[in-house]
PyMOL Python script that loads the backbone (N, CA, C, O; Angstrom):
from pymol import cmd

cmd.read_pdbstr("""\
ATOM      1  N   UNK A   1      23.936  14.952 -32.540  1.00  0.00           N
ATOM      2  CA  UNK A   1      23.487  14.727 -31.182  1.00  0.00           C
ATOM      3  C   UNK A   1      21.977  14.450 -31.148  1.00  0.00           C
ATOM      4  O   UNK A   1      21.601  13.519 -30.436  1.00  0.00           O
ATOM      5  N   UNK A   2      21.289  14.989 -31.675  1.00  0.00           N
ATOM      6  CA  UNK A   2      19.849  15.256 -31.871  1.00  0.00           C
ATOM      7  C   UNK A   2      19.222  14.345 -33.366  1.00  0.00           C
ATOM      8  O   UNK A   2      18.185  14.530 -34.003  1.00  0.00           O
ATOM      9  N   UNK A   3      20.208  13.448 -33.542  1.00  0.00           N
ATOM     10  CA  UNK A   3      19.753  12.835 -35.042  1.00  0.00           C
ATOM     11  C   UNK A   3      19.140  11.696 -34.571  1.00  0.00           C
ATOM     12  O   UNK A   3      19.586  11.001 -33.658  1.00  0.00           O
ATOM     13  N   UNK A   4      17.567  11.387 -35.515  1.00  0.00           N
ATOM     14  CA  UNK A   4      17.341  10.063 -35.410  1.00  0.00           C
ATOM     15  C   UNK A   4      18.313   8.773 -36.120  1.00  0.00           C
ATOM     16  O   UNK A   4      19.207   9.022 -36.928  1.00  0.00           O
ATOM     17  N   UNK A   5      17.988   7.463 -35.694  1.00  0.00           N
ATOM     18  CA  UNK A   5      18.556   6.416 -35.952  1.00  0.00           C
ATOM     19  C   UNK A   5      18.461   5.923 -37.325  1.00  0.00           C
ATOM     20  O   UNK A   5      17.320   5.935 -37.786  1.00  0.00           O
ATOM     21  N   UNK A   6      19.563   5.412 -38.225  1.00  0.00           N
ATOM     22  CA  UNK A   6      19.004   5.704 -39.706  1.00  0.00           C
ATOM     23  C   UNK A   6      18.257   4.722 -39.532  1.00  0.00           C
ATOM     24  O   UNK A   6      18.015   4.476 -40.714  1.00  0.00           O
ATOM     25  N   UNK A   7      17.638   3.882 -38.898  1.00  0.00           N
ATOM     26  CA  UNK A   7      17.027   2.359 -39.256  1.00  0.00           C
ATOM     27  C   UNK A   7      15.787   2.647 -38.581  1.00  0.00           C
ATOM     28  O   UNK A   7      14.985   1.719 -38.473  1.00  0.00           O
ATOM     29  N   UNK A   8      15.487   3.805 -38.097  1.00  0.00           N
ATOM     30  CA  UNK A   8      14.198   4.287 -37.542  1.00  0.00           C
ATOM     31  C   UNK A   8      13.071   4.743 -38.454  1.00  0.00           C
ATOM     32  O   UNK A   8      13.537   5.358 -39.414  1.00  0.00           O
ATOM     33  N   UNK A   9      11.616   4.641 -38.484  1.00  0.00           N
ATOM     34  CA  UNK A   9      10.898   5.374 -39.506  1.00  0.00           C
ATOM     35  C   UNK A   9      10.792   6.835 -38.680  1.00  0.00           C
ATOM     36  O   UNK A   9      10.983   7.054 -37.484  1.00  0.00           O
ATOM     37  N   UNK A  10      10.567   7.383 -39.329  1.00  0.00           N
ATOM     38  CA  UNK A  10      10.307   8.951 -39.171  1.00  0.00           C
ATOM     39  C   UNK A  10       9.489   8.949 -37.969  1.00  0.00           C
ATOM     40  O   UNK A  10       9.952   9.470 -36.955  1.00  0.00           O
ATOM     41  N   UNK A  11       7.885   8.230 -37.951  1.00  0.00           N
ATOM     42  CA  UNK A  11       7.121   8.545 -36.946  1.00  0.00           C
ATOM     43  C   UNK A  11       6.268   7.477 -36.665  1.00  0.00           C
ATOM     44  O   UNK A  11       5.510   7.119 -37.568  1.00  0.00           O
ATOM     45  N   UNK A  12       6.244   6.960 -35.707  1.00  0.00           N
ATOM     46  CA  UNK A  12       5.812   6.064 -34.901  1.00  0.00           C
ATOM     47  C   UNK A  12       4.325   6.184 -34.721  1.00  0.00           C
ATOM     48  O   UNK A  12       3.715   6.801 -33.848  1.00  0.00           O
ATOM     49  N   UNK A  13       3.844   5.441 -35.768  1.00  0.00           N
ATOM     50  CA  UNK A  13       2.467   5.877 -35.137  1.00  0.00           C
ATOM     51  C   UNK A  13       1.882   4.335 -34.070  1.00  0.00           C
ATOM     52  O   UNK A  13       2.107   3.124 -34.075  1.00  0.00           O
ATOM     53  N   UNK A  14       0.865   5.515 -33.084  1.00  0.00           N
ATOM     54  CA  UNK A  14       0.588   4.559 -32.179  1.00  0.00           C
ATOM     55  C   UNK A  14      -0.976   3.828 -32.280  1.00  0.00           C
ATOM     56  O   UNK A  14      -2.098   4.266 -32.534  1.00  0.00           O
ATOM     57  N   UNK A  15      -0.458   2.568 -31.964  1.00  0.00           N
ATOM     58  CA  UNK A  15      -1.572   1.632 -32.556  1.00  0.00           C
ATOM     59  C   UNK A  15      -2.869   1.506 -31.390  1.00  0.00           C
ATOM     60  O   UNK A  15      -2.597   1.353 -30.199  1.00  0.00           O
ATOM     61  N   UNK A  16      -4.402   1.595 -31.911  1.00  0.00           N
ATOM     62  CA  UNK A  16      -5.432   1.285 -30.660  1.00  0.00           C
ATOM     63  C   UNK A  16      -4.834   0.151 -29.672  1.00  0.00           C
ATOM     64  O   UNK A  16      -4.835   0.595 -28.523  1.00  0.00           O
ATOM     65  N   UNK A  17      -4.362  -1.066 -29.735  1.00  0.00           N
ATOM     66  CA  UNK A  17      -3.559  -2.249 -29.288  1.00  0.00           C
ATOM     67  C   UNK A  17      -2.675  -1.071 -28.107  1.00  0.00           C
ATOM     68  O   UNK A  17      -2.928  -1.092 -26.902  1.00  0.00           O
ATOM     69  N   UNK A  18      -2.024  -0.462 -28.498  1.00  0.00           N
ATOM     70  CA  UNK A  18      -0.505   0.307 -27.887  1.00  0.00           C
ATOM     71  C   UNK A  18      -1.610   0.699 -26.737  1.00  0.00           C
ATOM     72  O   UNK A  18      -1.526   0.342 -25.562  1.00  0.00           O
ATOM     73  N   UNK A  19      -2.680   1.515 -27.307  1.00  0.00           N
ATOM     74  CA  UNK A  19      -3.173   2.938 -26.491  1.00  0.00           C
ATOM     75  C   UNK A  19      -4.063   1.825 -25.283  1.00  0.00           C
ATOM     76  O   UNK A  19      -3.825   1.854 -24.075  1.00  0.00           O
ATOM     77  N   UNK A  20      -5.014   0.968 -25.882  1.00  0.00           N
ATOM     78  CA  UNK A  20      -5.622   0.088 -24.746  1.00  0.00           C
ATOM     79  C   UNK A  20      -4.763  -0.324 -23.804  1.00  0.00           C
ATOM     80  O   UNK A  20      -4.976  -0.104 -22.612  1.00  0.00           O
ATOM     81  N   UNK A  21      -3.666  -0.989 -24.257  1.00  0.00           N
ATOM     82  CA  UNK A  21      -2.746  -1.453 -23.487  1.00  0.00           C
ATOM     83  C   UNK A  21      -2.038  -0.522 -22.465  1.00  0.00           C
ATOM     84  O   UNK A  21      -1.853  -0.896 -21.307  1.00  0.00           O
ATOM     85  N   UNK A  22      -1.724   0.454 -22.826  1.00  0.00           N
ATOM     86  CA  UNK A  22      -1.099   1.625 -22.011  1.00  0.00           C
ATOM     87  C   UNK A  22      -2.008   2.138 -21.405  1.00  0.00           C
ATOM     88  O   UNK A  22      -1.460   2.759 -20.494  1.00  0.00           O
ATOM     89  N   UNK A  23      -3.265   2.296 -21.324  1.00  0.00           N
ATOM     90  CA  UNK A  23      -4.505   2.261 -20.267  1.00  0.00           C
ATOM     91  C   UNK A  23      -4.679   1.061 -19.210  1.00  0.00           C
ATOM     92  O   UNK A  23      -4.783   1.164 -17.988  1.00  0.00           O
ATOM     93  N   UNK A  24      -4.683   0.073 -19.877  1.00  0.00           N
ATOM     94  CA  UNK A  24      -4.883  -0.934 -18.951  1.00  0.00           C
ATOM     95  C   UNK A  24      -3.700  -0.909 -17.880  1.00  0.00           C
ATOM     96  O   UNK A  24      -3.815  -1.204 -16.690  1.00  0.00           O
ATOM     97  N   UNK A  25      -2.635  -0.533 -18.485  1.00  0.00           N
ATOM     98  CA  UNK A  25      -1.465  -1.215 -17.768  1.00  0.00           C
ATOM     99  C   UNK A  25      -1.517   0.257 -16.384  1.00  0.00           C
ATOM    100  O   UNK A  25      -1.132   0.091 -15.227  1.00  0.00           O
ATOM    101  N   UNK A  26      -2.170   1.783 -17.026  1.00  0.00           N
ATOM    102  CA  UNK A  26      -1.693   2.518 -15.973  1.00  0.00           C
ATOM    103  C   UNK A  26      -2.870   2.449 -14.959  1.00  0.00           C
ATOM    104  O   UNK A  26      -2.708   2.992 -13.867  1.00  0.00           O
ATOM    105  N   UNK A  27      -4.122   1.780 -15.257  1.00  0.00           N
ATOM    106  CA  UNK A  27      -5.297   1.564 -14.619  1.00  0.00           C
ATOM    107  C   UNK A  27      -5.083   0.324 -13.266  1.00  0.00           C
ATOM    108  O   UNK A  27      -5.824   0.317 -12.283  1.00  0.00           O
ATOM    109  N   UNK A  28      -4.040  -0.577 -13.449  1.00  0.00           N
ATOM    110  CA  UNK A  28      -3.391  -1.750 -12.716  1.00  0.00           C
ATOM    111  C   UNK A  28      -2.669  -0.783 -11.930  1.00  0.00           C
ATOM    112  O   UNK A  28      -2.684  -0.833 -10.701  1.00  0.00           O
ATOM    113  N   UNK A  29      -2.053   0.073 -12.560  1.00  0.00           N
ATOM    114  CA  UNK A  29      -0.634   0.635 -11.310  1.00  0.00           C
ATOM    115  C   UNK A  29      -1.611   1.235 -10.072  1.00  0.00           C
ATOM    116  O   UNK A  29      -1.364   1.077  -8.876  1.00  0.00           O
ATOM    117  N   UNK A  30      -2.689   1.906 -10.577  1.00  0.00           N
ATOM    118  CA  UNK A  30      -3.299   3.039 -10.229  1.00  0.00           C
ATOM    119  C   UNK A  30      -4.258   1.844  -8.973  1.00  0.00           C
ATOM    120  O   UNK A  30      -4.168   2.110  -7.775  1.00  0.00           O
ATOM    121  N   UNK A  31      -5.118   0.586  -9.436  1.00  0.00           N
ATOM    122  CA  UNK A  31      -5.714  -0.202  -8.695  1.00  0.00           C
ATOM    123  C   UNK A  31      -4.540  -0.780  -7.611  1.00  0.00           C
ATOM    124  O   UNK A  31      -4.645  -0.582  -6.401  1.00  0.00           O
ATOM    125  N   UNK A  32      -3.716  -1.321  -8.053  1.00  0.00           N
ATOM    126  CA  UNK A  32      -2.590  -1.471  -6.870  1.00  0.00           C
ATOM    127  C   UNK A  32      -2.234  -0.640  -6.304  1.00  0.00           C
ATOM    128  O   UNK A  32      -1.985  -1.261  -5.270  1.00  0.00           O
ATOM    129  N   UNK A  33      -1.822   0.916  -5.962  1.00  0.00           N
ATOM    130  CA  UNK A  33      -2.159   2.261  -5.228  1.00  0.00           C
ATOM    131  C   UNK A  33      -2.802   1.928  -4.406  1.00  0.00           C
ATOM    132  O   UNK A  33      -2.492   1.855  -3.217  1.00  0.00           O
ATOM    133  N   UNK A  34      -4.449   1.505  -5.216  1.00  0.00           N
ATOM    134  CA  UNK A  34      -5.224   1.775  -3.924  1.00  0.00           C
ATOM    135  C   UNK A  34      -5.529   0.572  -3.387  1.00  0.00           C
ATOM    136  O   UNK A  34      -6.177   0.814  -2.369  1.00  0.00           O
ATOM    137  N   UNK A  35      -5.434  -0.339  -3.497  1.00  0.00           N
ATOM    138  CA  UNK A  35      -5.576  -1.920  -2.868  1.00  0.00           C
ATOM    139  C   UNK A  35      -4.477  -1.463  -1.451  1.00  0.00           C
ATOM    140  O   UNK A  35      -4.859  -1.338  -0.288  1.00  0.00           O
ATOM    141  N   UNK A  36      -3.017  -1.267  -1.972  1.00  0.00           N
ATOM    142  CA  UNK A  36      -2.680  -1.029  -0.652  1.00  0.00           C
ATOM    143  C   UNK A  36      -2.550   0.024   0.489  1.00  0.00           C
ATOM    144  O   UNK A  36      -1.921   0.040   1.547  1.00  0.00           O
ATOM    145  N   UNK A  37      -3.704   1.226  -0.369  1.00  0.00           N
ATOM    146  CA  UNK A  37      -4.349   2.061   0.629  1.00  0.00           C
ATOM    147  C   UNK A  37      -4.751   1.918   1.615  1.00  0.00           C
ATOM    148  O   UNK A  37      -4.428   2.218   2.764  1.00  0.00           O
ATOM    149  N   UNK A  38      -6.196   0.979   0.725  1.00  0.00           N
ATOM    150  CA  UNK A  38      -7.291   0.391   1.868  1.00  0.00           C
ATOM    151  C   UNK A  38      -6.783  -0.451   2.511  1.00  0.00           C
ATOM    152  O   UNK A  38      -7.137  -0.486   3.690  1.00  0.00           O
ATOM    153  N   UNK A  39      -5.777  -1.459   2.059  1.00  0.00           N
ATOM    154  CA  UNK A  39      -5.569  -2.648   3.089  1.00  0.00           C
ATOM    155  C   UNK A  39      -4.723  -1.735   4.012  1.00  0.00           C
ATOM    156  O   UNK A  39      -5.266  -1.904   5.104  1.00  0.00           O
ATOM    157  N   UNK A  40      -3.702  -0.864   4.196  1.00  0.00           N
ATOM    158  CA  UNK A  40      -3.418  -0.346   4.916  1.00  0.00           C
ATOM    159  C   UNK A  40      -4.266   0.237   6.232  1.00  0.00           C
ATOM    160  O   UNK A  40      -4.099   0.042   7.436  1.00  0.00           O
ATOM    161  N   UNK A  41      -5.290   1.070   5.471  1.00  0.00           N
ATOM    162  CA  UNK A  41      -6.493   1.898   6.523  1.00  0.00           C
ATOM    163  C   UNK A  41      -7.205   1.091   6.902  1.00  0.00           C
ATOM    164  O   UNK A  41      -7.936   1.531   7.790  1.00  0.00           O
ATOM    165  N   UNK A  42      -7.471  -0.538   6.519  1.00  0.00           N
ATOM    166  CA  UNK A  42      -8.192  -1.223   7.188  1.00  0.00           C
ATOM    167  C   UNK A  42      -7.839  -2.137   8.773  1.00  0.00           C
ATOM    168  O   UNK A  42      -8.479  -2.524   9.750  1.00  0.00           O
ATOM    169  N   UNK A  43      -6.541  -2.163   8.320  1.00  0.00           N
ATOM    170  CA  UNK A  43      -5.199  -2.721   8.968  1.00  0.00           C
ATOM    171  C   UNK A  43      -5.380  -1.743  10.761  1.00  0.00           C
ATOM    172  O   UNK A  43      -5.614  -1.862  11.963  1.00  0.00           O
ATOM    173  N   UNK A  44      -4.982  -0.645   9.443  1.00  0.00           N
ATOM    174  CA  UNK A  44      -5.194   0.705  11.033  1.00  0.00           C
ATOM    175  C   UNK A  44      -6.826   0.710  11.967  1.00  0.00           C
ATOM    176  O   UNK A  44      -7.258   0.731  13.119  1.00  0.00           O
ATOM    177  N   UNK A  45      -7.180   0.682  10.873  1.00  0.00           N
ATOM    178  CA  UNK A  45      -8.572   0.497  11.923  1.00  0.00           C
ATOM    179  C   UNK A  45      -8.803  -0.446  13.070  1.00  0.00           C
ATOM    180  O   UNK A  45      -9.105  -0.115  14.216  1.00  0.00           O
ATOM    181  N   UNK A  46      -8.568  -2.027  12.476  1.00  0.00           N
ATOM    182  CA  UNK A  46      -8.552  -2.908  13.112  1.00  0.00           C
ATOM    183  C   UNK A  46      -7.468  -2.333  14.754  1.00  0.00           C
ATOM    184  O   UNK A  46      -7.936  -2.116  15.871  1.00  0.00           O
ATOM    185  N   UNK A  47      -6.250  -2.245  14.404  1.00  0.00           N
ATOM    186  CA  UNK A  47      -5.029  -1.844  15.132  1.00  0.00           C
ATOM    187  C   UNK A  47      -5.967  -0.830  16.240  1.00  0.00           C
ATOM    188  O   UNK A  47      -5.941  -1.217  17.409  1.00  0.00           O
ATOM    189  N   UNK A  48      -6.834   0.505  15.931  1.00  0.00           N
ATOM    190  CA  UNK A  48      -6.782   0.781  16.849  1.00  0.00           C
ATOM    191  C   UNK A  48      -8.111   0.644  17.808  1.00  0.00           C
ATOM    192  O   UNK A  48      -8.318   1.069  18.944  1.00  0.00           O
ATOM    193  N   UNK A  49      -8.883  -0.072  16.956  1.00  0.00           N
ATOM    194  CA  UNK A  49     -10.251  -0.460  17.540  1.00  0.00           C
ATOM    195  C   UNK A  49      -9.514  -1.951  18.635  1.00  0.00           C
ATOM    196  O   UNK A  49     -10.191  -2.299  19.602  1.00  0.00           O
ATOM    197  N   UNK A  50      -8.433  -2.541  18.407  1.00  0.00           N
ATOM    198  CA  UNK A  50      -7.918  -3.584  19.357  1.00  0.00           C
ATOM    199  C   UNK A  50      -7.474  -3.264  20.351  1.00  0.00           C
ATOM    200  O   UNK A  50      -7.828  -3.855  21.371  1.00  0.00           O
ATOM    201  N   UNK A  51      -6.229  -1.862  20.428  1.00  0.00           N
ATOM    202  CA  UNK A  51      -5.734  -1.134  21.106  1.00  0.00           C
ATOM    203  C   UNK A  51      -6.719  -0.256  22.262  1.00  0.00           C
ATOM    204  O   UNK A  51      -6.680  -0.266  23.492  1.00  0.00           O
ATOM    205  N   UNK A  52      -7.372   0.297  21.557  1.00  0.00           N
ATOM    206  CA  UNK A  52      -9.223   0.619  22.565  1.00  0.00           C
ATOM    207  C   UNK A  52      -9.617  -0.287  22.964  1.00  0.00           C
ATOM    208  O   UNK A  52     -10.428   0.106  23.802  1.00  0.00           O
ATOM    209  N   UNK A  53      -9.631  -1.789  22.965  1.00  0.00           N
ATOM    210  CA  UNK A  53     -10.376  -2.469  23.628  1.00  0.00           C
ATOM    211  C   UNK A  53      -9.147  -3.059  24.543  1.00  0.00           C
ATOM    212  O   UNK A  53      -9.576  -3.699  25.503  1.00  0.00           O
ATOM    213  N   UNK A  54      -8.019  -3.004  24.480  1.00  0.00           N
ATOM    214  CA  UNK A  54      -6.885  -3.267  25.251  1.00  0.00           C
ATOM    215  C   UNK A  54      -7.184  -2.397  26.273  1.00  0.00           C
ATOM    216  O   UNK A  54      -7.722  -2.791  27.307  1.00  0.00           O
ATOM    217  N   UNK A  55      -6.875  -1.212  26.072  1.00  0.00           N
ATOM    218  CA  UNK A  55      -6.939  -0.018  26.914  1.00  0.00           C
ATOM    219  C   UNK A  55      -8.323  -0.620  27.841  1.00  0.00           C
ATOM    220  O   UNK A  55      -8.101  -0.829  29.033  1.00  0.00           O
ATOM    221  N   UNK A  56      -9.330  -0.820  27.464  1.00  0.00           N
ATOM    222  CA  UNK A  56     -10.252  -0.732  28.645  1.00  0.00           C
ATOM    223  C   UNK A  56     -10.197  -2.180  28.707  1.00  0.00           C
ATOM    224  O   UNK A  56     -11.299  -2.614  29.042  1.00  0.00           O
ATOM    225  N   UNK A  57      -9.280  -3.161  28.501  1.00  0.00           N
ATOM    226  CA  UNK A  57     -10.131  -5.148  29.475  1.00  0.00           C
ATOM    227  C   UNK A  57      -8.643  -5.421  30.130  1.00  0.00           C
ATOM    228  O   UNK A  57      -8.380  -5.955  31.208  1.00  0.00           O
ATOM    229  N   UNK A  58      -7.598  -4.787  28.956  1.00  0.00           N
ATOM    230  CA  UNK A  58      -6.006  -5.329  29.616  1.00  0.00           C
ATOM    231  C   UNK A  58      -5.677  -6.711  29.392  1.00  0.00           C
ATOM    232  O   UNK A  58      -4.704  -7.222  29.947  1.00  0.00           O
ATOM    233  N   UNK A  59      -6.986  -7.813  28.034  1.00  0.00           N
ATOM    234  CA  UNK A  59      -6.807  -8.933  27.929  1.00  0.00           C
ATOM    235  C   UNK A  59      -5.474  -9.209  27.212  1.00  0.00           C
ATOM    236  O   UNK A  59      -5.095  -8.322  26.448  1.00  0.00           O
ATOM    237  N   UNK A  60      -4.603 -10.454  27.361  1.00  0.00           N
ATOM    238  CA  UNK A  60      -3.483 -10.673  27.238  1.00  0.00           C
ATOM    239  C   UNK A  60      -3.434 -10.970  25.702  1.00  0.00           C
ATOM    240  O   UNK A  60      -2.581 -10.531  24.931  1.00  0.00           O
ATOM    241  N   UNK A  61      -4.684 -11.940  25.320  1.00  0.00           N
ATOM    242  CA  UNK A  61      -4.781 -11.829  24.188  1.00  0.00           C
ATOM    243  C   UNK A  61      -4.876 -10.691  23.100  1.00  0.00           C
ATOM    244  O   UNK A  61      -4.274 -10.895  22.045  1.00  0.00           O
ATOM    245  N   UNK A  62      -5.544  -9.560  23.247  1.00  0.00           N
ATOM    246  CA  UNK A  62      -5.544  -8.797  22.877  1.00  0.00           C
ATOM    247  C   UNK A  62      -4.091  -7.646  22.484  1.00  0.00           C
ATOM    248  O   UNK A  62      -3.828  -6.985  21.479  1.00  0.00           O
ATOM    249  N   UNK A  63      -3.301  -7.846  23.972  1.00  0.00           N
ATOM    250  CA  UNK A  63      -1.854  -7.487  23.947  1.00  0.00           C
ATOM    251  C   UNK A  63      -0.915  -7.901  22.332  1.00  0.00           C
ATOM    252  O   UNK A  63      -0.061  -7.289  21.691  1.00  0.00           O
ATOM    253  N   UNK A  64      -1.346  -8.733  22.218  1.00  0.00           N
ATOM    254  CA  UNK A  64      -0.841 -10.265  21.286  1.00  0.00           C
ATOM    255  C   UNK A  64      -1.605  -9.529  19.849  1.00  0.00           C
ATOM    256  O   UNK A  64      -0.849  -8.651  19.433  1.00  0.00           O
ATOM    257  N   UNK A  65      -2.080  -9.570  19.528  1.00  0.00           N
ATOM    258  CA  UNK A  65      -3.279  -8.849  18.441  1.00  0.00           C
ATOM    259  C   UNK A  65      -2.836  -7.125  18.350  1.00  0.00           C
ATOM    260  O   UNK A  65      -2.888  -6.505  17.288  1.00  0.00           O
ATOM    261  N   UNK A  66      -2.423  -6.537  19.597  1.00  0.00           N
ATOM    262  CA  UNK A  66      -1.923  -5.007  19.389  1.00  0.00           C
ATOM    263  C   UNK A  66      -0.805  -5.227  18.480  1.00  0.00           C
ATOM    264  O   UNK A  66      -0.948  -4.987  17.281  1.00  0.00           O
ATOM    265  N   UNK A  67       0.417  -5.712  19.001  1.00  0.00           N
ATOM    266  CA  UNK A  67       1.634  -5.831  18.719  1.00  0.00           C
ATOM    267  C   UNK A  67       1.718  -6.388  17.347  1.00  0.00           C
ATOM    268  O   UNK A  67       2.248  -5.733  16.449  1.00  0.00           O
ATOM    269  N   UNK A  68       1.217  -7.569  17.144  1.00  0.00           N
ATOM    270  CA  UNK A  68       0.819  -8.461  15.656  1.00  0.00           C
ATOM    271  C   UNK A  68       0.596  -7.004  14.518  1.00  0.00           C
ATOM    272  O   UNK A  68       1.476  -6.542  13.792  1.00  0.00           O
ATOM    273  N   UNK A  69      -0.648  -6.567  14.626  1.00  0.00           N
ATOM    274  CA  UNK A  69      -1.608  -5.152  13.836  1.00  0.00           C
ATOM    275  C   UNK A  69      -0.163  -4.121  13.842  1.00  0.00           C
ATOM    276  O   UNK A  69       0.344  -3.755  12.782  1.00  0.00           O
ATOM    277  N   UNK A  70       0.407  -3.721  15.222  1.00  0.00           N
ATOM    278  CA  UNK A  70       1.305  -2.779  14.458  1.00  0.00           C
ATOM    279  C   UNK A  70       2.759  -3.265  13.656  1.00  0.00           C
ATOM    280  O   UNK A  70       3.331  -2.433  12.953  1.00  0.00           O
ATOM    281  N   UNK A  71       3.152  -4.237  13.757  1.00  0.00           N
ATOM    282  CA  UNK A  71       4.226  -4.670  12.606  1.00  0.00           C
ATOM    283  C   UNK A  71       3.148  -4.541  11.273  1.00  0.00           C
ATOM    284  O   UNK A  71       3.031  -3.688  10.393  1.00  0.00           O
ATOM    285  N   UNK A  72       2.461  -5.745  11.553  1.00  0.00           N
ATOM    286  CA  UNK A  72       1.517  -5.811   9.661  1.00  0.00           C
ATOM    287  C   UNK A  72       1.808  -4.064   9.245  1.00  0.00           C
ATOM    288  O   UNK A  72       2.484  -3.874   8.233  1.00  0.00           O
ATOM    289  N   UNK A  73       1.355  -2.963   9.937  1.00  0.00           N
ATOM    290  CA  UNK A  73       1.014  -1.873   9.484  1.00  0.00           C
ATOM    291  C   UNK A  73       2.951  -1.585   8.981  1.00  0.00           C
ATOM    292  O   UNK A  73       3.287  -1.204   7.860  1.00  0.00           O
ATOM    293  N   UNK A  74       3.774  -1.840   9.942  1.00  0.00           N
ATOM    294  CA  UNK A  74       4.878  -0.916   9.610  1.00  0.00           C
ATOM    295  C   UNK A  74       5.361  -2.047   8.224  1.00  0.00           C
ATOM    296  O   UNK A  74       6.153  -1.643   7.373  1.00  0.00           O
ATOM    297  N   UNK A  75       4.865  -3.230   8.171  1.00  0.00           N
ATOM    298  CA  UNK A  75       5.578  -4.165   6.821  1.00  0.00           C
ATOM    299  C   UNK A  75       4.142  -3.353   5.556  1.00  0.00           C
ATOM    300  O   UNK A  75       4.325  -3.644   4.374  1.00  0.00           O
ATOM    301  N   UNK A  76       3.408  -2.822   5.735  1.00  0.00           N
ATOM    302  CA  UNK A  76       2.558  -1.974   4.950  1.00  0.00           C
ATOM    303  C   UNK A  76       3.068  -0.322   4.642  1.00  0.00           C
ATOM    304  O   UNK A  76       3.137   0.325   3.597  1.00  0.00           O
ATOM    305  N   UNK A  77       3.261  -0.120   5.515  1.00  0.00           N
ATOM    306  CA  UNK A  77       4.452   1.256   5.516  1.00  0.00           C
ATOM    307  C   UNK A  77       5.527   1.794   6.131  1.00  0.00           C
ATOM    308  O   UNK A  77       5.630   2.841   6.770  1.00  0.00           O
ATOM    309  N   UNK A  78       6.218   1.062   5.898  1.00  0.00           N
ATOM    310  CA  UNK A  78       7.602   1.277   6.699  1.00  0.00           C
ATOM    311  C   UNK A  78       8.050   2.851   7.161  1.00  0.00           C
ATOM    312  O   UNK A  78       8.984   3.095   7.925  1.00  0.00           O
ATOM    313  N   UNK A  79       7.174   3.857   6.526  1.00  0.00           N
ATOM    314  CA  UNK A  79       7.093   5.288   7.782  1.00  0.00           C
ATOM    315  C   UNK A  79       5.961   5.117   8.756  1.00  0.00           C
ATOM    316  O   UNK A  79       5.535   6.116   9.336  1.00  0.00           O
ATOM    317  N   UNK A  80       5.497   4.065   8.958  1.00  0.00           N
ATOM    318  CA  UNK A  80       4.377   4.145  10.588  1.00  0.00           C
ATOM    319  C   UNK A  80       5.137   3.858  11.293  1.00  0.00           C
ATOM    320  O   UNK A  80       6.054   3.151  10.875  1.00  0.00           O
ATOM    321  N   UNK A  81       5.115   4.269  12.692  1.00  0.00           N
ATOM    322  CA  UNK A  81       5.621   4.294  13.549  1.00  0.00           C
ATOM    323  C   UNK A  81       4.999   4.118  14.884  1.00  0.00           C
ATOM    324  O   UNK A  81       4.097   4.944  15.022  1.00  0.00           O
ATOM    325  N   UNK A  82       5.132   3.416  15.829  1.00  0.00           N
ATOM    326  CA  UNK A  82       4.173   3.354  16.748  1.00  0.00           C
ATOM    327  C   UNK A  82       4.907   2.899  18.122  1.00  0.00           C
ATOM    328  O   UNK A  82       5.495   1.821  18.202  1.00  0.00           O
ATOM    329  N   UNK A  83       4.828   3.736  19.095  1.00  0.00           N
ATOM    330  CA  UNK A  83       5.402   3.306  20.761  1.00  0.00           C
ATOM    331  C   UNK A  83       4.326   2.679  21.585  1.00  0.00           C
ATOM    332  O   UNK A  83       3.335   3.238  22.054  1.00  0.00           O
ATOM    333  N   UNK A  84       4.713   1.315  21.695  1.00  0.00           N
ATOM    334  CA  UNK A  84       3.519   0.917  22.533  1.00  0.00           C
ATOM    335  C   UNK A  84       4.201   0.464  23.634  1.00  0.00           C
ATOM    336  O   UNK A  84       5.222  -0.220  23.549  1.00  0.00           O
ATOM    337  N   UNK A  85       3.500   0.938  25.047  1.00  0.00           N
ATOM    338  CA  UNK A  85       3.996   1.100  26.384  1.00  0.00           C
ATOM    339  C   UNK A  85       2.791   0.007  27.243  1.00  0.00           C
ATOM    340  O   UNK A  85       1.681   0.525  27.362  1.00  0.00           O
ATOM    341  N   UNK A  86       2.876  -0.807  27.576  1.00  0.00           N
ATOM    342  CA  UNK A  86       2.019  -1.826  28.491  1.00  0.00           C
ATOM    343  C   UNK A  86       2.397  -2.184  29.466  1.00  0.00           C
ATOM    344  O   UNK A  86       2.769  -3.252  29.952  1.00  0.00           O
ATOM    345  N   UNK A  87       2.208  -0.510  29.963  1.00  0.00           N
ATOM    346  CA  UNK A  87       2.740  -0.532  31.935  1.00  0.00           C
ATOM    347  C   UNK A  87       1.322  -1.326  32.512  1.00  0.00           C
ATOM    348  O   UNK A  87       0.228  -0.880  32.164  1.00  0.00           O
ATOM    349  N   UNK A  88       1.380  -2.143  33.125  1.00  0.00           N
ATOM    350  CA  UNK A  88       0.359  -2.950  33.585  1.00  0.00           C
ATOM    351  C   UNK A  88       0.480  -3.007  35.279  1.00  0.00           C
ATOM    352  O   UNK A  88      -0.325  -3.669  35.934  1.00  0.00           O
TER     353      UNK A  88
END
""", "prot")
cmd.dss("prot")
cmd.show_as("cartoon", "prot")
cmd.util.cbc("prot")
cmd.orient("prot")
C-alpha cells in the first residue's frame, strides 16, 4: 500500500529551476489575490462616492452609473449584495 513505484528513484531532489519556479508561480497566485482586491475596493469606492452624489442631485445619469458600479461589483464578487430603492 505504502510502496514506492519500482521505476521511481528513491528521492527526488529538488532543482533551484523547480524552487524559483514554484516561487514565481505562488507569487502570481498571490499578485492575482490582490489585483482583484483592489479592483474590487476601487470599484466600491467609486459605487459609493456615485451613490452619495445620487443621493444629494437625483441626476438620471448618475442613476445609470449607480446600477452599472453595483453589477461590476457583484460580477467581482458574487457575495455583494446590494438593494437599491430610487423612490423619487
Amino acid at each position: 500500500m505504502f510502496q514506492r513505484p519500482m521505476n521511481q528513484p528513491e528521492h527526488h531532489i529538488v532543482t533551484r529551476a523547480e524552487l524559483t519556479d514554484a516561487r514565481f508561480k505562488r507569487f502570481m497566485r498571490e499578485m492575482s489575490v490582490y489585483e482583484r482586491k483592489l479592483t474590487f475596493d476601487n470599484t466600491l469606492n467609486a459605487f459609493l462616492d456615485v451613490y452619495s452624489t445620487w443621493m444629494k442631485t437625483h441626476q438620471p445619469d448618475l442613476k445609470i452609473r449607480v446600477v452599472m458600479l453595483a453589477f461590476e461589483l457583484h460580477r467581482l464578487d458574487p457575495a455583494f449584495e446590494c438593494t437599491l430603492s430610487f423612490a423619487e
